[in-house]
C-alpha positions in Angstrom: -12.2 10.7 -12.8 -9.6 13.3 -11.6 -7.8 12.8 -8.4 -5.8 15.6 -7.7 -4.8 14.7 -4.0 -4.2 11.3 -4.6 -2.1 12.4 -7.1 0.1 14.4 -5.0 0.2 11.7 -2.7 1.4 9.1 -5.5 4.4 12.2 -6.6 5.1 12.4 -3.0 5.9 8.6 -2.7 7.6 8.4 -5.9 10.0 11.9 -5.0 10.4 9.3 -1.2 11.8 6.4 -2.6 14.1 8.2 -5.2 15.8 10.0 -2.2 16.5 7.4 -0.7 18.1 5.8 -3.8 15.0 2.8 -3.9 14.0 1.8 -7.3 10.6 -0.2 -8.0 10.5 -3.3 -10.5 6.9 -1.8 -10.8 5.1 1.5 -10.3 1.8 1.4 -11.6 -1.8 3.5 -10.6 -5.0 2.2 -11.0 -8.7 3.3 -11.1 -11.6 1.3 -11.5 -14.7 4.1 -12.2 -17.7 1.4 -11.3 -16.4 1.2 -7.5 -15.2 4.9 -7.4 -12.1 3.4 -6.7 -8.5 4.1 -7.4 -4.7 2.9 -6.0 -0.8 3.0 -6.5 1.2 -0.4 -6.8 4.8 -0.9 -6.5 7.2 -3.5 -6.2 10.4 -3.5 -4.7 13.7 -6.2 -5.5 15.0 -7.7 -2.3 17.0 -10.0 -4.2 20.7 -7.9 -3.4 19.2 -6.9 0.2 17.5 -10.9 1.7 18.8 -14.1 1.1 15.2 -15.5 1.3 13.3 -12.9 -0.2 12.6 -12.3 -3.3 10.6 -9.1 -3.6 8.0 -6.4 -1.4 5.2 -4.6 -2.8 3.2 -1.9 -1.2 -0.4 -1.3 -2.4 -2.2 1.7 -1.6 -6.3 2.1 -1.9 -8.1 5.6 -2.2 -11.8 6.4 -3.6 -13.3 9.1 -4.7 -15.2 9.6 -1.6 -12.4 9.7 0.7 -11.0 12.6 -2.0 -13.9 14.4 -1.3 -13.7 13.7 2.5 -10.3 15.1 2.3 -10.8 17.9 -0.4 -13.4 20.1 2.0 -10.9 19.8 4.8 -8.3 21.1 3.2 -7.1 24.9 2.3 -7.5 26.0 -1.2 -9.5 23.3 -2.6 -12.6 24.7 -3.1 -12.2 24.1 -7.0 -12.3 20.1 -6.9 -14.4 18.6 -9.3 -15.3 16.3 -6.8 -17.1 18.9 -5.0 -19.4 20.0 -7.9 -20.9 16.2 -7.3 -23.3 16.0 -4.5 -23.1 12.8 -3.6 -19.4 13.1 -2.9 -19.6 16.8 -1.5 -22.4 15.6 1.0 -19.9 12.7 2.4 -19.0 12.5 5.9 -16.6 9.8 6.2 -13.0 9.8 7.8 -10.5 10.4 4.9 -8.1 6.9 5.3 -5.8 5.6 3.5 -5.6 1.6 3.6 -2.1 0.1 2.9 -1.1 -3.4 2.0 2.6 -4.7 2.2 3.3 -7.9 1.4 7.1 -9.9 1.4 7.4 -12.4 -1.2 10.0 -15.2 -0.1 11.8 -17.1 -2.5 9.9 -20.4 -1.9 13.0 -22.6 -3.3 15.7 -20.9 -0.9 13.3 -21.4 2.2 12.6 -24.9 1.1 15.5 -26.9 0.7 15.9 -30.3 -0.8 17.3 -32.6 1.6 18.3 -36.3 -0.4 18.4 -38.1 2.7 14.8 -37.0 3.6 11.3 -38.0 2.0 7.4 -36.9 3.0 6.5 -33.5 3.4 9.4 -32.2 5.4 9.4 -28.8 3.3 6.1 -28.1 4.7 6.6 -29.1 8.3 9.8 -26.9 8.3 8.4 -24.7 6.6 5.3 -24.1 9.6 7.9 -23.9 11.9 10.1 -20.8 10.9 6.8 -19.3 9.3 5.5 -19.6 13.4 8.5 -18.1 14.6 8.4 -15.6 12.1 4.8 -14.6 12.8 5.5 -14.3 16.2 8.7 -11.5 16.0 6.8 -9.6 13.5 3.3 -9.6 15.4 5.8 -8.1 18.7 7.1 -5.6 16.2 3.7 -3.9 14.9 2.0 -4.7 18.3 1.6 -1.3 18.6 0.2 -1.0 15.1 -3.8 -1.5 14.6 -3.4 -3.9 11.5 -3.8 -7.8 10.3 -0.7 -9.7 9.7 -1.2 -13.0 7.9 0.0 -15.6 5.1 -0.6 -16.5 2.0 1.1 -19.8 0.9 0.4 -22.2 -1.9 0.8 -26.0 -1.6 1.7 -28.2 -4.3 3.9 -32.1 -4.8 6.6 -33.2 -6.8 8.8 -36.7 -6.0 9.8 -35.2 -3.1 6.9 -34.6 -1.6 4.4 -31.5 -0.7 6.4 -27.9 -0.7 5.3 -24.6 -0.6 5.2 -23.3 -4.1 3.9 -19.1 -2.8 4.6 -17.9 1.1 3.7 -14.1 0.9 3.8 -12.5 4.3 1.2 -9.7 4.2 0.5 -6.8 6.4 -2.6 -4.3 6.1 -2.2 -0.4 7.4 -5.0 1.9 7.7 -3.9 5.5 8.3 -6.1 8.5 9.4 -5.5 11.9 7.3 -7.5 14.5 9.8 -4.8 16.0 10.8 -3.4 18.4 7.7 -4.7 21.7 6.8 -3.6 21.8 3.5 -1.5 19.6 0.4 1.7 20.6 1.6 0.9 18.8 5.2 -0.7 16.2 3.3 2.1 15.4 1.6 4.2 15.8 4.8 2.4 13.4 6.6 2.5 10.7 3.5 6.5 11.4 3.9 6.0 10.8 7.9 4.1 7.7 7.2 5.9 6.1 4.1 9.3 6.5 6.2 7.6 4.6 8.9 6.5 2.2 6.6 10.0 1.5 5.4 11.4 1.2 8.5 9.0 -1.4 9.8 9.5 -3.5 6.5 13.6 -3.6 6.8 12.9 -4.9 10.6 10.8 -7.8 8.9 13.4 -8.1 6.1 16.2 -8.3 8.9 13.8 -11.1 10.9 13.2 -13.5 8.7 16.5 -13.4 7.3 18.0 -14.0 10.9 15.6 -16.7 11.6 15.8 -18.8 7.8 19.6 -19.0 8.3 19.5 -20.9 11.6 16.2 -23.0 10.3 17.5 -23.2 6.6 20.9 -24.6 8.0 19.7 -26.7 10.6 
């Protein structure tokens, strides 16, 4: 299937992060034609900009019928070969695109070994700055209508239980009613992508401030 817009919007990202001098370990697009279904995933190194992080990576989910949404709203897109399909022209749903960020710590940094400890004191630690973390980062997007959650994987060695995954994931869900045409799509994409970045350095610059006091203490 051909999706023009989306495609825009997955140049427009890509032109974003090269002006502001951001290069992605991956950039990849997806489309799975049984769900009508298609996305963009990228990953970013925070390896030179976190001590405790190791990467980010920003997923975003489009369908055809949110293309088609879109496409009879917009200026000059009366050609779409999504409209020559009924079941997508008749749609009436709000155009959205849904955005998932996630922070992938580096689980040994967090987790130091301490020789003069035993149990599961990785864990336990662990809860503690993940709590404090939760709670600066749900103050942050407060204003944002999204889930904030984590991920983590358990598993033992001799020194006890340790966290062998802590992902910190966020989901977005943004309206696109607003534009007229592809140029104010894309504008609004810039908007929101910006925004986007912004937020994720204020979580990058959180959990680093609160791992050094709980990783030194």
């Amino acid at each position: 299937m051909e999706y023009p817009i989306f495609n825009s919007i997955i140049n427009t990202v890509d032109t974003n992060l090269e002006s502001r001098g951001i290069s992605t370990k991956m950039f990849k697009t997806w489309e799975n034609n049984k769900i009508n279904a298609t996305g963009l995933e990228l990953e970013i190194n925070l390896s030179k900009i976190s001590n405790y992080m190791r990467s980010m990576s920003i997923n975003f989910d489009w369908d055809s019928f949110r293309e088609a949404s879109l496409a009879k709203k917009l200026d000059g897109m009366e050609s779409h070969p999504f409209l020559k399909v009924d079941k997508l022209k008749n749609t009436e749903i709000i155009p959205t695109i849904d955005v998932e960020m996630t922070w992938l710590f580096e689980e040994e940094t967090c987790q130091p070994i301490y020789p003069d400890k035993n149990g599961n004191y990785r864990v336990e630690n662990s809860s503690l700055w993940m709590e404090s973390v939760s709670r600066d980062v749900n103050k942050l997007l407060e204003k944002d209508d999204i889930i904030t959650r984590w991920h983590v994987e358990i598993e033992g060695d001799q020194n006890g239980k340790f966290l062998s995954a802590i992902n910190l994931i966020s989901y977005f869900q943004y309206q696109i009613t607003s534009p007229k045409s592809l140029n104010e799509v894309n504008t609004l994409v810039s908007r929101r992508l910006q925004d986007l970045l912004f937020k994720a350095n204020k979580v990058i610059s959180i959990s680093d401030q609160i791992l050094s006091k709980a990783v030194a203490a």
